[in-house]
C-alpha positions as CSV (number, residue, x, y, z in Angstrom):
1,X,8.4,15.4,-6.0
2,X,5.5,13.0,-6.6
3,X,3.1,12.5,-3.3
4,X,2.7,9.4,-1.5
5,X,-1.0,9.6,-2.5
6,X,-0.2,9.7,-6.4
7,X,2.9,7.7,-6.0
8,X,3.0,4.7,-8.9
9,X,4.7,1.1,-8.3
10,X,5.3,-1.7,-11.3
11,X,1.1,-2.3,-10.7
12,X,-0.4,1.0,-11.6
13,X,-1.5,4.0,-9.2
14,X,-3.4,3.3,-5.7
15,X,-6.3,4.6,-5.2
16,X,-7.0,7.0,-2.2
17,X,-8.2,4.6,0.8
18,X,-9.9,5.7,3.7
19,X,-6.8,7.0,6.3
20,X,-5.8,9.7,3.5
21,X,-9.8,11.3,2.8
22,X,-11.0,13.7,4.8
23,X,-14.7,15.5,5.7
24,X,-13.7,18.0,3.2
25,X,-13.4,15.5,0.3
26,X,-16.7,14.2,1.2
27,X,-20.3,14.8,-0.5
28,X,-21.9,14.3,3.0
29,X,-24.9,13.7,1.8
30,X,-24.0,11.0,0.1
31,X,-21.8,9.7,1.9
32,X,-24.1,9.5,5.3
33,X,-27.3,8.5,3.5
34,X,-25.1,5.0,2.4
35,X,-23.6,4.4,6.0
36,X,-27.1,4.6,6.6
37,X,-28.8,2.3,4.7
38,X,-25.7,-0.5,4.9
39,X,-25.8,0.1,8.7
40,X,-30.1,-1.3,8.8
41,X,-28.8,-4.2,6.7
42,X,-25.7,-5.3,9.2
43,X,-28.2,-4.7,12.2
44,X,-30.6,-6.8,10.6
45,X,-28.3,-9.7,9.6
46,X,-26.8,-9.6,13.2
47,X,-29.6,-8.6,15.5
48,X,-30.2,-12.9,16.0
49,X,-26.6,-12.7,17.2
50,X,-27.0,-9.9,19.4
51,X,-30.4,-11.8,20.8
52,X,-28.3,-14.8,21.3
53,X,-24.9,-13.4,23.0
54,X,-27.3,-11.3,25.6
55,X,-28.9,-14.5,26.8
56,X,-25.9,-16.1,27.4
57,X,-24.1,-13.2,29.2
58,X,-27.3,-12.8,31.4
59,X,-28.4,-16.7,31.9
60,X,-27.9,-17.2,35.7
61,X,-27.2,-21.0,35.2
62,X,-24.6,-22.9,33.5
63,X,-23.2,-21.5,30.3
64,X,-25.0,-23.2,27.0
65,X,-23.0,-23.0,24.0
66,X,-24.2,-20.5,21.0
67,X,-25.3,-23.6,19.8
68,X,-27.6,-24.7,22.1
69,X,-28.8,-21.6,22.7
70,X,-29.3,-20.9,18.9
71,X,-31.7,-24.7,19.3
72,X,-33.4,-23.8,22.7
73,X,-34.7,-20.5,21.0
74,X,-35.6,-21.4,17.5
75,X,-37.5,-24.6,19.3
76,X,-39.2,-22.6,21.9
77,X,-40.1,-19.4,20.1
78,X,-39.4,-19.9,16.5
79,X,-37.0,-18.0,14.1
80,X,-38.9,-14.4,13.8
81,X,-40.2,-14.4,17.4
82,X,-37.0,-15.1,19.0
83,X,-34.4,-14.0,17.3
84,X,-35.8,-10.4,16.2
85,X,-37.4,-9.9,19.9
86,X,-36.5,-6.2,20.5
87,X,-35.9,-5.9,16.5
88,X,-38.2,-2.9,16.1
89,X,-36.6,-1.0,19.1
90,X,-33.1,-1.7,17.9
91,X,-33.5,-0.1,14.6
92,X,-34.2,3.5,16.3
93,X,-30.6,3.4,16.8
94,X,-30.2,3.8,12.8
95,X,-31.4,7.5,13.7
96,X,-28.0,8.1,14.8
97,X,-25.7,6.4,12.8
98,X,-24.7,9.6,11.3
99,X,-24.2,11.0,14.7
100,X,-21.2,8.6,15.2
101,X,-19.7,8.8,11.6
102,X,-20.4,12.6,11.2
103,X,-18.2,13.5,14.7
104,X,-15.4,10.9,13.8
105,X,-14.9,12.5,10.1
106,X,-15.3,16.1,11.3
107,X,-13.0,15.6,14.5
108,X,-10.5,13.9,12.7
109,X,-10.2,16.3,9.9
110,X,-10.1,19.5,12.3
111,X,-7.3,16.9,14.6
112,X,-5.5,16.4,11.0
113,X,-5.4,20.2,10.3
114,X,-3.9,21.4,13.6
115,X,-1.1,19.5,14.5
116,X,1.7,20.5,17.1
117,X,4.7,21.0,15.9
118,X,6.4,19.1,18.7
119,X,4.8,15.8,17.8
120,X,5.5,13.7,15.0
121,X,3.7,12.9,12.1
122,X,3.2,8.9,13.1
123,X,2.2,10.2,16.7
124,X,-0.2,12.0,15.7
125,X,-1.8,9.9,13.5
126,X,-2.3,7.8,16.5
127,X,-3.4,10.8,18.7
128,X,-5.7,11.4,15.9
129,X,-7.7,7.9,15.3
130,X,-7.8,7.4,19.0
131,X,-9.1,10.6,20.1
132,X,-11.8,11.0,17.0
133,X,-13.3,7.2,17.6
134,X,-13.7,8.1,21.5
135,X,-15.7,11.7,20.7
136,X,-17.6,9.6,17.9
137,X,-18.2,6.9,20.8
138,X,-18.6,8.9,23.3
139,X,-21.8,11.2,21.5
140,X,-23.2,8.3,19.7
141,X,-23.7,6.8,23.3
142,X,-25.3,9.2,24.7
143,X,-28.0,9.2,22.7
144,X,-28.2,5.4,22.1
145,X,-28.0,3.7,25.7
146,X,-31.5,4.2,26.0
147,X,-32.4,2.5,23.2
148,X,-29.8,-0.3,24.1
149,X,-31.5,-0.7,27.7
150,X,-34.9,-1.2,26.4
151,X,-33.9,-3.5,23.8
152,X,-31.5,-5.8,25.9
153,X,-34.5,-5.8,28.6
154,X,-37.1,-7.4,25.3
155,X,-34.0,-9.7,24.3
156,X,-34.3,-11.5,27.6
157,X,-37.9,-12.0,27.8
158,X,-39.3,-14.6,26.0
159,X,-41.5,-14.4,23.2
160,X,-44.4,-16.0,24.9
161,X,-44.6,-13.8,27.5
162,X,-46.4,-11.7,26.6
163,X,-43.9,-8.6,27.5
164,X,-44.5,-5.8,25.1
165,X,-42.3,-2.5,24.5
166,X,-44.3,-0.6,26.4
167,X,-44.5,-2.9,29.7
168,X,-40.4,-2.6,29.5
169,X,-40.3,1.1,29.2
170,X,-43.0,0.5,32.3
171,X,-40.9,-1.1,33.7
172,X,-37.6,1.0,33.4
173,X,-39.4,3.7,33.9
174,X,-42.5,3.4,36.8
175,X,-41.8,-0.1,38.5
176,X,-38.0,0.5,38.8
177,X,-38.5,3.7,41.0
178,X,-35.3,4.9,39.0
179,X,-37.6,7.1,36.4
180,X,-35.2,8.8,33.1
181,X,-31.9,7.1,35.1
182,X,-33.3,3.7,34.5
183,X,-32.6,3.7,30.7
184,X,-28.8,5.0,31.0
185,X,-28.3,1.6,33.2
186,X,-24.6,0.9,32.8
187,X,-24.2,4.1,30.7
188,X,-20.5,4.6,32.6
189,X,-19.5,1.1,31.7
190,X,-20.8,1.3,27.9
191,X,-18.5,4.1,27.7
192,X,-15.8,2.5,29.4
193,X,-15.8,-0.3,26.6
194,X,-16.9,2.0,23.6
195,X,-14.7,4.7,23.7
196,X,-11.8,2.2,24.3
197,X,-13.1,-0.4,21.7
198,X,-13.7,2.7,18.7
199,X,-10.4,3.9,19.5
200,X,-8.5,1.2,19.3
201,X,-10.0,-0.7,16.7
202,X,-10.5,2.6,14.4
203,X,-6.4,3.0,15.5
204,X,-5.5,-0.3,14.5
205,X,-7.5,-0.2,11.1
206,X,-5.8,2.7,10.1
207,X,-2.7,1.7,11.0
208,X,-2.5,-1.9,9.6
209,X,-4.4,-0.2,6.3
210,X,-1.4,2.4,6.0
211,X,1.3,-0.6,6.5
212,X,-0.1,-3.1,4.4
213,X,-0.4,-0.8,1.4
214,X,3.8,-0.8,1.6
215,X,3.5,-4.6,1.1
216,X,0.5,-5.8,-0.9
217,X,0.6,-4.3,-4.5
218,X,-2.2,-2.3,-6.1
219,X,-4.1,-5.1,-8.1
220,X,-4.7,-6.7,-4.6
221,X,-5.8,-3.3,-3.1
222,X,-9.4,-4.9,-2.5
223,X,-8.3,-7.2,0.3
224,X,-6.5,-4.5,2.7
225,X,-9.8,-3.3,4.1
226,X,-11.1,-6.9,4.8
227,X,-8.0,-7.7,6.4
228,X,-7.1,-4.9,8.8
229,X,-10.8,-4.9,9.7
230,X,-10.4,-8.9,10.7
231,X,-7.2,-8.2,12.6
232,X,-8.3,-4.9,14.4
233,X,-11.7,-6.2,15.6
234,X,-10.0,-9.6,16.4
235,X,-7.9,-8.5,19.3
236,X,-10.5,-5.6,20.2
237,X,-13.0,-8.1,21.0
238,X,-11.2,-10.0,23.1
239,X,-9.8,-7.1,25.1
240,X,-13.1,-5.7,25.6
241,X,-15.1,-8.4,26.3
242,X,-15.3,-9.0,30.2
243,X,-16.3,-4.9,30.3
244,X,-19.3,-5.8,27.5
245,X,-20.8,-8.9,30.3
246,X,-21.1,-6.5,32.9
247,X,-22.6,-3.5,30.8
248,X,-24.9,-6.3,29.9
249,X,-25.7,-7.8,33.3
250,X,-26.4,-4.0,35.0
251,X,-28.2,-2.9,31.5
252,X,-31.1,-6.2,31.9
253,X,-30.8,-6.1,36.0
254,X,-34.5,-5.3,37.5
255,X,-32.5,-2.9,40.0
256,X,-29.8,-0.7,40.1
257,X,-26.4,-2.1,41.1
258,X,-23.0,-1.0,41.3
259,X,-20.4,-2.0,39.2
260,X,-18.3,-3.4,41.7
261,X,-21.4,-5.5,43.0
262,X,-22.6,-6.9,39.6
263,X,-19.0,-8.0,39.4
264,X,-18.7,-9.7,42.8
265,X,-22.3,-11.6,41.9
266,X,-20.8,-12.7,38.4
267,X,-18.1,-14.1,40.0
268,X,-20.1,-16.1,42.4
269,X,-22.4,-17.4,40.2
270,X,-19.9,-18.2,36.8
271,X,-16.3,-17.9,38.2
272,X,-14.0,-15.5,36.3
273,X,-14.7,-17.4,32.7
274,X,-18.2,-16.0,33.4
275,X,-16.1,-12.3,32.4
276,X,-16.1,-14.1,29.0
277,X,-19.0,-15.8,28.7
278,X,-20.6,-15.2,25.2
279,X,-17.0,-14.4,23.6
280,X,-17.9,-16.9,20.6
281,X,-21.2,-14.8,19.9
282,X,-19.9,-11.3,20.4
283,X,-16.9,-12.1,18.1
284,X,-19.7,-13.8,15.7
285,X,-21.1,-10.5,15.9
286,X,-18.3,-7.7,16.3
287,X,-15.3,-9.6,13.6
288,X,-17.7,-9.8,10.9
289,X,-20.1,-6.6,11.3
290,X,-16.5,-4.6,11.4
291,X,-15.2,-6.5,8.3
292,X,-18.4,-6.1,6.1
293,X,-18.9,-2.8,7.8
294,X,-15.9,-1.0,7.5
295,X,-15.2,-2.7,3.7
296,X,-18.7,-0.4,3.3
297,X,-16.8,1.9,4.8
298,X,-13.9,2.2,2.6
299,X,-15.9,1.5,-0.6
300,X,-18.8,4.6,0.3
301,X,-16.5,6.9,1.5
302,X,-14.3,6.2,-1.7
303,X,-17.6,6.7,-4.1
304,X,-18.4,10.2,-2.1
305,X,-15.6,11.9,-3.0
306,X,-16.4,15.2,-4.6
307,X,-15.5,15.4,-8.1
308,X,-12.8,17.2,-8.9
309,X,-13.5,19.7,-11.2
């Protein structure tokens, strides 16, 4: 009997995509080194965004548009200054992009390989995505936060302050009184929205990827990856979005605060449409950097298959 993963139609033979490879088909070299380098270009084509969407989730007066905000920064502090402040800290985080897509290969192959025999195929293919994205999520984090804190705390001060990295980490650090626990502010929260974002956008790639290669034939194979990316980080997004304003808002606040107080103030101050303020940014940010990221995705981890000899 022919396998799925060989199986012909009228168009020709499909090649493997990314739900049906494993670590163990991988040349990991190879196949981190490219995450690596695609992920510095995405951060640096979306790190304006990312400047943008935390001013607007942590502006204390009425909402500006992205537009506006995108005018009131390129007028005030120009186009490098502004929209690549905390640029050189970000970029640390590239350190441990192999972290996060190391743990999600490896826990999903050794998930793959021991399935119970009381749960079904399908099930476990859920069980599987989910539970890999949220180690992946939950590892990367850890290390990352920091790095997050300091550069969310740079992204709000204006260029001509005069703020430099180290008078943030200063800050964080010395002034704040809250020494090391200053820069995993909101390190609970960024968990509670990136383990459930990884998992279910991961989930919901896989899953559309595996249905929509029953109905889109072969010679179209190059748009499945674009499209279940789109539709996975589509609803994601929005799900997620009133958890990333208040990691935000306790990340960039000068003192420590609950959750359930930085939620009471940002209801005060914005209402509840203040839970989505910045959704048009974010989603600038989070729909295309999954689309063009995880189409990198699919094409590496395609071209780091071993050879078979």
């Amino acid at each position: 009997m022919v396998s799925i993963n060989s199986e012909l139609n009228d168009f020709g033979e499909r090649e493997k995509n990314s739900h049906e490879l494993y670590w163990h088909d991988l040349d990991k070299t190879k196949f981190l080194s490219l995450l690596s380098a695609s992920s510095l270009v995405l951060r640096t084509c979306f790190h304006p965004l990312a400047v943008i969407k935390t001013r607007l989730q942590t502006d204390e007066r009425p909402v500006k548009s992205t537009l506006e905000m995108m005018k009131k920064i390129s007028i005030d502090e120009g186009i490098r200054r502004g929209f690549y402040r905390g640029y050189s800290v970000a970029i640390l985080a590239l350190v441990f992009e192999p972290v996060f897509m190391g743990t999600l290969e490896v826990t999903r192959t050794f998930l793959n390989n021991n399935q119970p025999k009381y749960i079904s195929s399908s099930q476990w293919d859920t069980i599987t995505s989910s539970l890999s994205a949220g180690t992946a999520a939950l590892v990367q984090q850890t290390f990352i936060v920091p790095i997050d804190v300091t550069t969310q705390r740079l992204m709000i001060t204006r260029s001509y302050s005069g703020v430099r990295v180290k008078d943030v980490i200063r800050q964080i650090y010395i002034i704040s009184g809250d020494g090391i626990r200053g820069f995993y502010k909101g390190y609970f929260i960024t968990l509670g929205m990136s383990l459930p974002f990884n998992s279910i956008v991961w989930t919901l790639y896989w899953k559309i990827q595996k249905n929509l290669e029953k109905i889109i034939p072969v010679k179209y194979d190059k748009i499945i990856s674009p499209l279940s990316s789109t539709l996975a980080a589509l609803l994601t997004s929005l799900l997620t979005q009133p958890i990333d304003v208040l990691k935000t808002r306790l990340q960039v606040a000068l003192k420590r605060e609950s959750i359930l107080k930085t939620f009471i103030l940002l209801i005060q101050q914005r209402g509840f449409k203040g839970l989505f303020s910045g959704s048009i940014a974010r989603a600038s940010i989070v729909i295309p950097n999954s689309v063009i990221m995880m189409s990198l995705y699919e094409i590496i981890k395609r071209a780091s298959v071993k050879s078979q000899i």
